[in-house]
N, CA and C atoms of all chains as a GROMACS GRO file, in nm:
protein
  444
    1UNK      N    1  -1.019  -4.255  -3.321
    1UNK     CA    2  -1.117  -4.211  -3.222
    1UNK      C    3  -1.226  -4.122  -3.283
    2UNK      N    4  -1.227  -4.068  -3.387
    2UNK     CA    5  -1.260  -3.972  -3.449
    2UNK      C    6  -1.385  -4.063  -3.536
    3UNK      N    7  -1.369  -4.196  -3.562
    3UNK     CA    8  -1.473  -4.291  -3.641
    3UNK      C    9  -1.604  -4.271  -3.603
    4UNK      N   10  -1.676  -4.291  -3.705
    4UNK     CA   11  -1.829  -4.289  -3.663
    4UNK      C   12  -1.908  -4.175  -3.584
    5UNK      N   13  -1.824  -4.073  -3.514
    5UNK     CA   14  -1.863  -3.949  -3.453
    5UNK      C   15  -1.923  -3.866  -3.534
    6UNK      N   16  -1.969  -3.800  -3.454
    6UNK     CA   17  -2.048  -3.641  -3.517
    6UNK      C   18  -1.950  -3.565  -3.477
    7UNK      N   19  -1.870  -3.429  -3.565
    7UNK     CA   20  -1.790  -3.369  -3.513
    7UNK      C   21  -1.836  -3.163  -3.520
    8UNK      N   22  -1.806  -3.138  -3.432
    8UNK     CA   23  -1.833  -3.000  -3.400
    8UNK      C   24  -1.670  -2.967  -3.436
    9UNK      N   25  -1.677  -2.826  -3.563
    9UNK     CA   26  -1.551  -2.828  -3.566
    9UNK      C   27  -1.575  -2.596  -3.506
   10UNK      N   28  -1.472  -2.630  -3.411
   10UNK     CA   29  -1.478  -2.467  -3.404
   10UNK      C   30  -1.316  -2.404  -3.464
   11UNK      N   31  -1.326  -2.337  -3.522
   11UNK     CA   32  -1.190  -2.318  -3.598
   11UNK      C   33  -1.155  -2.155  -3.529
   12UNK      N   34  -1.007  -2.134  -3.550
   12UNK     CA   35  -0.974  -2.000  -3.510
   12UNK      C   36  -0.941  -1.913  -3.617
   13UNK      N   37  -0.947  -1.783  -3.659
   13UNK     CA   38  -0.920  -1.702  -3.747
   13UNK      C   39  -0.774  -1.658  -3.718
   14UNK      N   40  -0.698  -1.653  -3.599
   14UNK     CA   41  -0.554  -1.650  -3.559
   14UNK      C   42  -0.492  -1.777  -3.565
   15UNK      N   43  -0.588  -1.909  -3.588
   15UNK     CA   44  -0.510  -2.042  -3.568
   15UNK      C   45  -0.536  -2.097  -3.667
   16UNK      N   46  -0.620  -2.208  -3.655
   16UNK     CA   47  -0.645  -2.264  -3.738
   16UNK      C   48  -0.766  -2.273  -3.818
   17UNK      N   49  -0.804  -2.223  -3.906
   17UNK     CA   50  -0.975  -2.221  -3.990
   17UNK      C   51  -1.040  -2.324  -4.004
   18UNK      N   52  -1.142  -2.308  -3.957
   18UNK     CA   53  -1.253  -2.412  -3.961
   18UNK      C   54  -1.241  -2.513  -4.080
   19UNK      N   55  -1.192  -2.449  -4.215
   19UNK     CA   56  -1.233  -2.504  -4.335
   19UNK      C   57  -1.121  -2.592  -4.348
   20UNK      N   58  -1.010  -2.564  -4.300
   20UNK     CA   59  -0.854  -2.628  -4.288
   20UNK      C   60  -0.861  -2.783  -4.238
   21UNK      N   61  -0.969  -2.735  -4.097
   21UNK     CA   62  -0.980  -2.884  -4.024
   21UNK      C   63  -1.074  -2.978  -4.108
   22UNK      N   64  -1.148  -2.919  -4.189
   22UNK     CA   65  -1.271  -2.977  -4.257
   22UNK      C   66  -1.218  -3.096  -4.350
   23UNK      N   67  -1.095  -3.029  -4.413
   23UNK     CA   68  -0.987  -3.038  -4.536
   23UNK      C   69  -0.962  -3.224  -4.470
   24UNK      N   70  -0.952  -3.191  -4.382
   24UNK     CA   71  -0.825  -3.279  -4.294
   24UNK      C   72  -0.925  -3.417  -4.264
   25UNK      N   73  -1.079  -3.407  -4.273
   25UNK     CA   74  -1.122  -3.513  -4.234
   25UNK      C   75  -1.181  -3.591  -4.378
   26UNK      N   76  -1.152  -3.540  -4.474
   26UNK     CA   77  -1.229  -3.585  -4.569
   26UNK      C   78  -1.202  -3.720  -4.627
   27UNK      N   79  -1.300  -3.832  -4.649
   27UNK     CA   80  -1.257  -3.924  -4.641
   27UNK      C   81  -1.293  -4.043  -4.584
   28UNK      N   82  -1.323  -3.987  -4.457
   28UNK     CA   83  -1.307  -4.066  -4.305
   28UNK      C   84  -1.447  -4.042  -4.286
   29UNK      N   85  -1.517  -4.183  -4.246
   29UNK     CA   86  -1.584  -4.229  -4.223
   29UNK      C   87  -1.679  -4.147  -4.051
   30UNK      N   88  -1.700  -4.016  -4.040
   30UNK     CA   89  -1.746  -3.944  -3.996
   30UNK      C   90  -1.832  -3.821  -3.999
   31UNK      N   91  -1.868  -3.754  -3.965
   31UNK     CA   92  -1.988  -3.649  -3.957
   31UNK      C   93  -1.955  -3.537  -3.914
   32UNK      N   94  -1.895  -3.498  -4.007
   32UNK     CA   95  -1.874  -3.303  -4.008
   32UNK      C   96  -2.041  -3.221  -3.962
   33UNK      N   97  -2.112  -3.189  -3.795
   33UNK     CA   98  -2.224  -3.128  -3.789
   33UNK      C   99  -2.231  -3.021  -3.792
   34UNK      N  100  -2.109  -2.945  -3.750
   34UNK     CA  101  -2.100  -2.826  -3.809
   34UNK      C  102  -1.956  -2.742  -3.795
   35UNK      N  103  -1.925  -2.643  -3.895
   35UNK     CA  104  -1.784  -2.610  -3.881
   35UNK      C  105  -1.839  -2.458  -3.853
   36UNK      N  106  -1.736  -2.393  -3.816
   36UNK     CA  107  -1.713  -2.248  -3.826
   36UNK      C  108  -1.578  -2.164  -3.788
   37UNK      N  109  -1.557  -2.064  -3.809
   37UNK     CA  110  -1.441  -1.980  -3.746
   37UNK      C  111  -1.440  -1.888  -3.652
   38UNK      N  112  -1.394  -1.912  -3.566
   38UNK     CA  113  -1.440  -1.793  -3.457
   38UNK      C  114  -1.300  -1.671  -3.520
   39UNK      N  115  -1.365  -1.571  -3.473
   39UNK     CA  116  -1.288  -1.494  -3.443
   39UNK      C  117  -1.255  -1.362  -3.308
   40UNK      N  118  -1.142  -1.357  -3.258
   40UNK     CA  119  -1.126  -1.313  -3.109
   40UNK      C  120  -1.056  -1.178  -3.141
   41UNK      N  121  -1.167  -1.101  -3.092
   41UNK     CA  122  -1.102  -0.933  -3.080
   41UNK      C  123  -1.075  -0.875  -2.994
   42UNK      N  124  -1.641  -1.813  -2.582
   42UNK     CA  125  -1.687  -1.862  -2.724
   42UNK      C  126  -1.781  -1.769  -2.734
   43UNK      N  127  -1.804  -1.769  -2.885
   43UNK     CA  128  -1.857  -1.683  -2.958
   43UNK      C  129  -1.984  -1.746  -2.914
   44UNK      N  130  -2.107  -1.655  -2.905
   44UNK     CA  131  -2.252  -1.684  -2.826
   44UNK      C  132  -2.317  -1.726  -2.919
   45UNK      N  133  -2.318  -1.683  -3.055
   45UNK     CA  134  -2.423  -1.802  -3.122
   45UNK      C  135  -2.388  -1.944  -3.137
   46UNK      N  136  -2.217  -1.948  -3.159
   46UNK     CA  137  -2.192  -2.103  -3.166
   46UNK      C  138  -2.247  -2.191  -3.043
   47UNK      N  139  -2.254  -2.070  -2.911
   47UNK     CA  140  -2.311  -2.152  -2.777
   47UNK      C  141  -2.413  -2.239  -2.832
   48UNK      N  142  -2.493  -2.147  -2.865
   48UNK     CA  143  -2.641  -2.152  -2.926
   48UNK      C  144  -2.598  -2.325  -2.994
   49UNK      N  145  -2.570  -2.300  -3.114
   49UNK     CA  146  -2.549  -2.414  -3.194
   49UNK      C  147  -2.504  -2.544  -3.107
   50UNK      N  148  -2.381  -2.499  -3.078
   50UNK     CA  149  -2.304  -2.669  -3.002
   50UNK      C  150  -2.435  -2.722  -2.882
   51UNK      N  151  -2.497  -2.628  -2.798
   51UNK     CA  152  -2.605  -2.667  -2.733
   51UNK      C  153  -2.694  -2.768  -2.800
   52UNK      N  154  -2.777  -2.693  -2.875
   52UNK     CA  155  -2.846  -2.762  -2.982
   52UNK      C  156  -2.827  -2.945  -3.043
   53UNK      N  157  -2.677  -2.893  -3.100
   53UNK     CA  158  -2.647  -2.996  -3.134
   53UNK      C  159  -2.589  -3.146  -3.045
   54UNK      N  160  -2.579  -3.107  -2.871
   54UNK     CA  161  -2.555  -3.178  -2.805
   54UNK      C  162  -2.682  -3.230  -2.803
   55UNK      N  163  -2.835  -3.171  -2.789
   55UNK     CA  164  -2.911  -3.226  -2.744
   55UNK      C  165  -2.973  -3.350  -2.886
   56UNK      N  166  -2.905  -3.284  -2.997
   56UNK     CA  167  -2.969  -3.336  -3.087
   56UNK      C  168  -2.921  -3.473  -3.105
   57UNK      N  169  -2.770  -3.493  -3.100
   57UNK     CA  170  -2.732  -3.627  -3.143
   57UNK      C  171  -2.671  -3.685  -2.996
   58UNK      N  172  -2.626  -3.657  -2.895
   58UNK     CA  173  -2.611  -3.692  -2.778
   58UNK      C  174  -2.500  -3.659  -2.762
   59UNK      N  175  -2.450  -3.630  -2.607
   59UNK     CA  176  -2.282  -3.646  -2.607
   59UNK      C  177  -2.205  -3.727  -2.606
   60UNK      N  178  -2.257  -3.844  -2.628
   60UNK     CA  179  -2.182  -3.969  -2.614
   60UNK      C  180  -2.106  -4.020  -2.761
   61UNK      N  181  -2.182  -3.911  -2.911
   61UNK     CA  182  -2.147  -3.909  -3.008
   61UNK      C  183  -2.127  -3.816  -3.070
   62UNK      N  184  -2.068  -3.708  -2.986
   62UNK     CA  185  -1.994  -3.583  -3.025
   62UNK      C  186  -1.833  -3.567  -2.996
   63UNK      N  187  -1.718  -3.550  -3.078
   63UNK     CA  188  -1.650  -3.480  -3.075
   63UNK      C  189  -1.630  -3.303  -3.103
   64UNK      N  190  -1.600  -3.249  -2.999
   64UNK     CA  191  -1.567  -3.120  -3.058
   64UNK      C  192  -1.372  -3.062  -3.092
   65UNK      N  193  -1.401  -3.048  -3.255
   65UNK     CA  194  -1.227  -3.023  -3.270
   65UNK      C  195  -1.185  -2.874  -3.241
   66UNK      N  196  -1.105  -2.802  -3.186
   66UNK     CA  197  -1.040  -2.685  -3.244
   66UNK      C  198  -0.931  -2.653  -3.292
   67UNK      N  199  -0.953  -2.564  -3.306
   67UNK     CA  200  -0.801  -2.496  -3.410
   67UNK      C  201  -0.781  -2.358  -3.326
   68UNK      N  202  -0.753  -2.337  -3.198
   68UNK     CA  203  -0.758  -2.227  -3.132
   68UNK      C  204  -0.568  -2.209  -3.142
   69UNK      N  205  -0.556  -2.040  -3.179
   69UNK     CA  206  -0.450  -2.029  -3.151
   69UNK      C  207  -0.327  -2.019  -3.064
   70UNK      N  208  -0.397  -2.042  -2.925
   70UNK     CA  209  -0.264  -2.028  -2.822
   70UNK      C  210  -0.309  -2.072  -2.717
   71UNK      N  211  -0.274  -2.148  -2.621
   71UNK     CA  212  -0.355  -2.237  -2.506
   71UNK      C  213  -0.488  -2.157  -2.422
   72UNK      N  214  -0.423  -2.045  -2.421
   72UNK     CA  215  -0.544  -1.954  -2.352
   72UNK      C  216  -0.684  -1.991  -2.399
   73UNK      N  217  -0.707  -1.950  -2.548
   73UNK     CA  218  -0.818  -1.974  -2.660
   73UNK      C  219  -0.883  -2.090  -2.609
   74UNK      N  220  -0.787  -2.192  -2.642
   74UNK     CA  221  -0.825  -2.286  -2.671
   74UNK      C  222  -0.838  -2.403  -2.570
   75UNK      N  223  -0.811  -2.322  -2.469
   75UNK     CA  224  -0.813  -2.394  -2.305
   75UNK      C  225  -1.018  -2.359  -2.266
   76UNK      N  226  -1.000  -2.201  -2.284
   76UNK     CA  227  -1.194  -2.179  -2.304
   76UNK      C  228  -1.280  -2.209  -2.354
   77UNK      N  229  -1.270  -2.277  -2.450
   77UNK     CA  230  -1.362  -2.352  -2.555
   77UNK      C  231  -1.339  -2.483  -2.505
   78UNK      N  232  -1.244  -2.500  -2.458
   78UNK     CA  233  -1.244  -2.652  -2.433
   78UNK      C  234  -1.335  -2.699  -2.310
   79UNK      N  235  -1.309  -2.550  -2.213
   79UNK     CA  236  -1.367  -2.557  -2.065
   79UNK      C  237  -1.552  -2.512  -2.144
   80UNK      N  238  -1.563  -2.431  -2.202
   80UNK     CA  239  -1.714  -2.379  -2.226
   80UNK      C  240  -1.824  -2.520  -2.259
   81UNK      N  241  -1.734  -2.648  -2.356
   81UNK     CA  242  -1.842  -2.734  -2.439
   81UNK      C  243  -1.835  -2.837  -2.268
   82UNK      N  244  -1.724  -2.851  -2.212
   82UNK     CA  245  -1.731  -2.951  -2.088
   82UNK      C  246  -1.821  -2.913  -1.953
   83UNK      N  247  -1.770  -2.817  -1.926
   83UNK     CA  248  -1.849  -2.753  -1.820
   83UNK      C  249  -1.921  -2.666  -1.803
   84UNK      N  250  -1.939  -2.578  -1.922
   84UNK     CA  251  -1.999  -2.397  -1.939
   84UNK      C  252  -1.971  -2.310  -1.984
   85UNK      N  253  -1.986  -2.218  -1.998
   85UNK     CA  254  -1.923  -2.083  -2.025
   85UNK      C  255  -1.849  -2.016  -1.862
   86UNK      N  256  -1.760  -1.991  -1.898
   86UNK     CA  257  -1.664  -1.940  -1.761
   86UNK      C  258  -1.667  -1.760  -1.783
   87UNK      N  259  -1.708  -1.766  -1.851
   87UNK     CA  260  -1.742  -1.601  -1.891
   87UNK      C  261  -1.905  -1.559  -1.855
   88UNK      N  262  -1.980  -1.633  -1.800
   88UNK     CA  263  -2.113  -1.626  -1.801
   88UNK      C  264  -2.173  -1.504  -1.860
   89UNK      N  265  -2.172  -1.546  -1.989
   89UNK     CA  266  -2.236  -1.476  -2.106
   89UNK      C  267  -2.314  -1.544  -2.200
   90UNK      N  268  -2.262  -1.648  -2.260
   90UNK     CA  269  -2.387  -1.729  -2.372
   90UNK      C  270  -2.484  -1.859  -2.253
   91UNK      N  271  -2.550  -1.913  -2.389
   91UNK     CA  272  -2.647  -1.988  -2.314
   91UNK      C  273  -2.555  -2.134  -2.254
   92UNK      N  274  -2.430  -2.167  -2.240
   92UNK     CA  275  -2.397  -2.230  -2.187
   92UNK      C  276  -2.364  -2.218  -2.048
   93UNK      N  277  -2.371  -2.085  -1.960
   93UNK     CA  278  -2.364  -2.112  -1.854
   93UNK      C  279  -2.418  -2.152  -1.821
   94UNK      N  280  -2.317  -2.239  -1.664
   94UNK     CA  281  -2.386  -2.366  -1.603
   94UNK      C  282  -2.408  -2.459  -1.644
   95UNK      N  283  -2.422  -2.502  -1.791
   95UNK     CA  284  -2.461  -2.608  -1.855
   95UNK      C  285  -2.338  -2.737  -1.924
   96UNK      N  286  -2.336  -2.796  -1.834
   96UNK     CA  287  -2.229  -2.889  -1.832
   96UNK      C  288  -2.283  -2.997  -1.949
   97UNK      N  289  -2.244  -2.963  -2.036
   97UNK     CA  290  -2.247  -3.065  -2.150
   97UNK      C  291  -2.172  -3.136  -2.191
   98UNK      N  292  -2.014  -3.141  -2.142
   98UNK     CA  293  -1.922  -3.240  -2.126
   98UNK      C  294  -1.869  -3.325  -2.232
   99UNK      N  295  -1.896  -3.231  -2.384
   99UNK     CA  296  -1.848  -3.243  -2.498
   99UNK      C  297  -1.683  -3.277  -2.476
  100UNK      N  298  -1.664  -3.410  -2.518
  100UNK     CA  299  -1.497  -3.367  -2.509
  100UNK      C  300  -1.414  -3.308  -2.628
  101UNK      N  301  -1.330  -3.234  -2.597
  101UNK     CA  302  -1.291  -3.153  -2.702
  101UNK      C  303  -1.135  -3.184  -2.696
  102UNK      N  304  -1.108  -3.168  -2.838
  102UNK     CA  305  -0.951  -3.195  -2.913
  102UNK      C  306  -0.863  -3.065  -2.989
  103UNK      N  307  -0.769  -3.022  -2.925
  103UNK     CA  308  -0.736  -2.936  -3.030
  103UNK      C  309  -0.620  -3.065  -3.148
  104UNK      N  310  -0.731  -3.002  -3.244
  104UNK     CA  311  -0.657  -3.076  -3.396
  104UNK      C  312  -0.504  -3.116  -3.418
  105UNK      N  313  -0.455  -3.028  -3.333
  105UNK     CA  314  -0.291  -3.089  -3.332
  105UNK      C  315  -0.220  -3.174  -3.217
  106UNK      N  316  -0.346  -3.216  -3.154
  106UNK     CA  317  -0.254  -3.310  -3.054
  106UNK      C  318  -0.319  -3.467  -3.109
  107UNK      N  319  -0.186  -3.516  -3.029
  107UNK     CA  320  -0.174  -3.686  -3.111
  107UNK      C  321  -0.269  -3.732  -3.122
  108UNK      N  322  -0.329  -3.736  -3.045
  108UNK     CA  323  -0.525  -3.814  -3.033
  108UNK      C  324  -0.532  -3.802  -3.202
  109UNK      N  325  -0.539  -3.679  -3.235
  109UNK     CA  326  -0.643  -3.649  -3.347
  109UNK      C  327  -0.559  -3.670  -3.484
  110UNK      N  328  -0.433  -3.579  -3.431
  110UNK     CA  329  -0.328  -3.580  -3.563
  110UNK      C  330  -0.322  -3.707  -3.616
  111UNK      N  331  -0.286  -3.787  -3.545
  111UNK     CA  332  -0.300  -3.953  -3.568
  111UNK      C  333  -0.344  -4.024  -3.638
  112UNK      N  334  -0.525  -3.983  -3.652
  112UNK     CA  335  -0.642  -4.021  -3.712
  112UNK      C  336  -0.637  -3.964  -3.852
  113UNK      N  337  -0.538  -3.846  -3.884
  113UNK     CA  338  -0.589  -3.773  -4.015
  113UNK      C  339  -0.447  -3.841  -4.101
  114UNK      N  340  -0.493  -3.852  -4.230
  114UNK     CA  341  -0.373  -3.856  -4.358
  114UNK      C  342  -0.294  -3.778  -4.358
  115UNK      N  343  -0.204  -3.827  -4.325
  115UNK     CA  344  -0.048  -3.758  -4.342
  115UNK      C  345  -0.069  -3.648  -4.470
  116UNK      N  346  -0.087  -3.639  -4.560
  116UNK     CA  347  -0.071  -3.593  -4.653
  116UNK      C  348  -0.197  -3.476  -4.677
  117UNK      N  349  -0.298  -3.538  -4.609
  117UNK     CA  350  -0.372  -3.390  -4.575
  117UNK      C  351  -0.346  -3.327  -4.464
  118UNK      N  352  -0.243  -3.370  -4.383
  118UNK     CA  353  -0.181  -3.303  -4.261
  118UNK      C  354  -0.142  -3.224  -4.321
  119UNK      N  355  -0.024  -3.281  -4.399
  119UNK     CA  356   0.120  -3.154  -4.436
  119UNK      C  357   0.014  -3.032  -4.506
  120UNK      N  358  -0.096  -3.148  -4.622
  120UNK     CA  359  -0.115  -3.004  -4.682
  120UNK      C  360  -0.196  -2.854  -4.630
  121UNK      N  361  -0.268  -2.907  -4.509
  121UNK     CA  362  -0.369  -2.806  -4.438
  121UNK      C  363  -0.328  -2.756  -4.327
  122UNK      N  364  -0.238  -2.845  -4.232
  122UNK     CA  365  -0.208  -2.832  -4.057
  122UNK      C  366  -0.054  -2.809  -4.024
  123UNK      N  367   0.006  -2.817  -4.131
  123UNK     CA  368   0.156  -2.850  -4.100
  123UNK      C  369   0.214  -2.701  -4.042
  124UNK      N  370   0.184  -2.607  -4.167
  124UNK     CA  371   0.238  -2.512  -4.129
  124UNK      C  372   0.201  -2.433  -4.044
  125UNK      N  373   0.087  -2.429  -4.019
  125UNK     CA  374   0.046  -2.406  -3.848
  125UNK      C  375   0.115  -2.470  -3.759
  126UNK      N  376   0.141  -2.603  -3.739
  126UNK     CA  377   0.201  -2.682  -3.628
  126UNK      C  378   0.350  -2.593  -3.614
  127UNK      N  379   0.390  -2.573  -3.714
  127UNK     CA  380   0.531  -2.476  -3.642
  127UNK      C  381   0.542  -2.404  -3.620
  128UNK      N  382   0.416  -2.313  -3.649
  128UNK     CA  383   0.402  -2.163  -3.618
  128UNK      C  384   0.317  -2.149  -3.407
  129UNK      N  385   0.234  -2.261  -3.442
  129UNK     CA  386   0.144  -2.249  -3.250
  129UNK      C  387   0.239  -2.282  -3.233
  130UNK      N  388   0.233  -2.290  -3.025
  130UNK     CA  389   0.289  -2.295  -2.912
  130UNK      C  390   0.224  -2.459  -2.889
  131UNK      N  391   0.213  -2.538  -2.943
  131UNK     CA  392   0.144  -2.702  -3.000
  131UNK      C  393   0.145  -2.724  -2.847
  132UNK      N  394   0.339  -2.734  -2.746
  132UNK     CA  395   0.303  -2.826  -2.640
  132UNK      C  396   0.229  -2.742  -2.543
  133UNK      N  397   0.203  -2.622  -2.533
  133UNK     CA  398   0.155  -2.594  -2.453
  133UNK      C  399  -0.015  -2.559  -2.506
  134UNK      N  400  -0.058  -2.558  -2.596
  134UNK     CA  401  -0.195  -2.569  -2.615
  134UNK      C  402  -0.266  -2.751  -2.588
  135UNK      N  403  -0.128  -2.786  -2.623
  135UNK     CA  404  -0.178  -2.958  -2.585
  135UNK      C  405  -0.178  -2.996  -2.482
  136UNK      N  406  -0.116  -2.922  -2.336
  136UNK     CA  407  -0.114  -2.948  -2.198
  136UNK      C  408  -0.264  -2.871  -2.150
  137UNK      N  409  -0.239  -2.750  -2.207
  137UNK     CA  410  -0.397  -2.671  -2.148
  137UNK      C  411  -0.510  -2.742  -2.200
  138UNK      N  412  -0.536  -2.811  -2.296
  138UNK     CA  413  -0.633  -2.872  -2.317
  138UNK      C  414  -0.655  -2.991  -2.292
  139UNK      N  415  -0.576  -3.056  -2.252
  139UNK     CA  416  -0.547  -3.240  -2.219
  139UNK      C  417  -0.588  -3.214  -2.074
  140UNK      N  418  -0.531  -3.104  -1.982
  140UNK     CA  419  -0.543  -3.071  -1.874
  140UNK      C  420  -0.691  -3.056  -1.853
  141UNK      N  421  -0.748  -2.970  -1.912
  141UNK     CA  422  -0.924  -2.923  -1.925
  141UNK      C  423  -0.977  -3.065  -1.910
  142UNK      N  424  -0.949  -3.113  -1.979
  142UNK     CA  425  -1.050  -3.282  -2.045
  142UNK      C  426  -1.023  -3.350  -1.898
  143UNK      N  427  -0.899  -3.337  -1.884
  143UNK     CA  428  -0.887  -3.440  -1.763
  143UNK      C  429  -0.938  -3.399  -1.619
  144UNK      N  430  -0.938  -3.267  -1.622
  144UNK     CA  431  -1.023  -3.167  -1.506
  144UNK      C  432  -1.169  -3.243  -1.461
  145UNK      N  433  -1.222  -3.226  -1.614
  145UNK     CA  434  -1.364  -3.218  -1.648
  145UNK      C  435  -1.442  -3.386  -1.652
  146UNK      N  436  -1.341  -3.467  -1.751
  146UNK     CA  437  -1.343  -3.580  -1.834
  146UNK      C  438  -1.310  -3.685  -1.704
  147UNK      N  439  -1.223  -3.628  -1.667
  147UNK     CA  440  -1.113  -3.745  -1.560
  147UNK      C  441  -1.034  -3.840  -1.684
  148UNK      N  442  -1.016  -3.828  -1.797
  148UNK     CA  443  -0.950  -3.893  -1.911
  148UNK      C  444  -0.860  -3.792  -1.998
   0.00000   0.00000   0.00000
């Protein structure tokens, strides 16, 4: 489902990091538009 | 959500459309990640960034439910997502957010 998309990646600094999910798509025939990490205080 | 990313994911809805956006997260506990899911679909529920009101109807995935896990290499699973997956609350961030989509999505 993930094919051919543009993907907005929002990552968590308690969960999971932006850069982690980034990790995870590489490869695959899709469009990382933008990543980042939130973080919740 | 953090108000500049409002800024951004806005942007970027208008730029490439929503019909070719996924949004992934990695939020740590259904709460998180139930608001981000509700902010890119329907708004900001906090009416604070520029998404209030603004139903942009991004559908959103947290990274560890099957939809997505599915799609990625096993082997860059284990090596990036795994050990998170035993550490979150997985079924219940995967009900609060499946729930959101289907609120919002009807899917």
């Amino acid at each position: 489902m993930l094919e051919n998309k543009k993907i907005i990646i929002l990552g968590d600094r308690d969960g999971i990091p932006g850069g982690a999910i980034e990790k995870c798509l590489e490869n695959m025939p899709l469009d990382v538009v933008f990543s980042t990490t939130e973080c919740f205080v | 959500m953090d108000l500049e990313n409002q800024k951004r994911v806005k942007a970027l809805a208008e730029e490439h459309g929503k019909e070719n956006i996924i949004v992934l997260l990695g939020g740590a506990d259904a709460e998180a990640s139930g608001l981000i899911a509700e902010t890119v679909l329907n708004g900001d529920p906090a009416y604070a960034g520029v998404l209030t009101g603004v139903q942009l109807g991004l559908p959103a995935y947290h990274v560890l439910e099957p939809e997505i896990k599915n799609d990625i290499d096993p082997g860059l699973f284990d090596e990036n997502l795994s050990m998170m997956e035993m550490v979150l609350e997985v079924d219940e961030i995967v009900e609060e957010v499946s729930s959101i989509r289907k609120q919002f999505l009807g899917d």
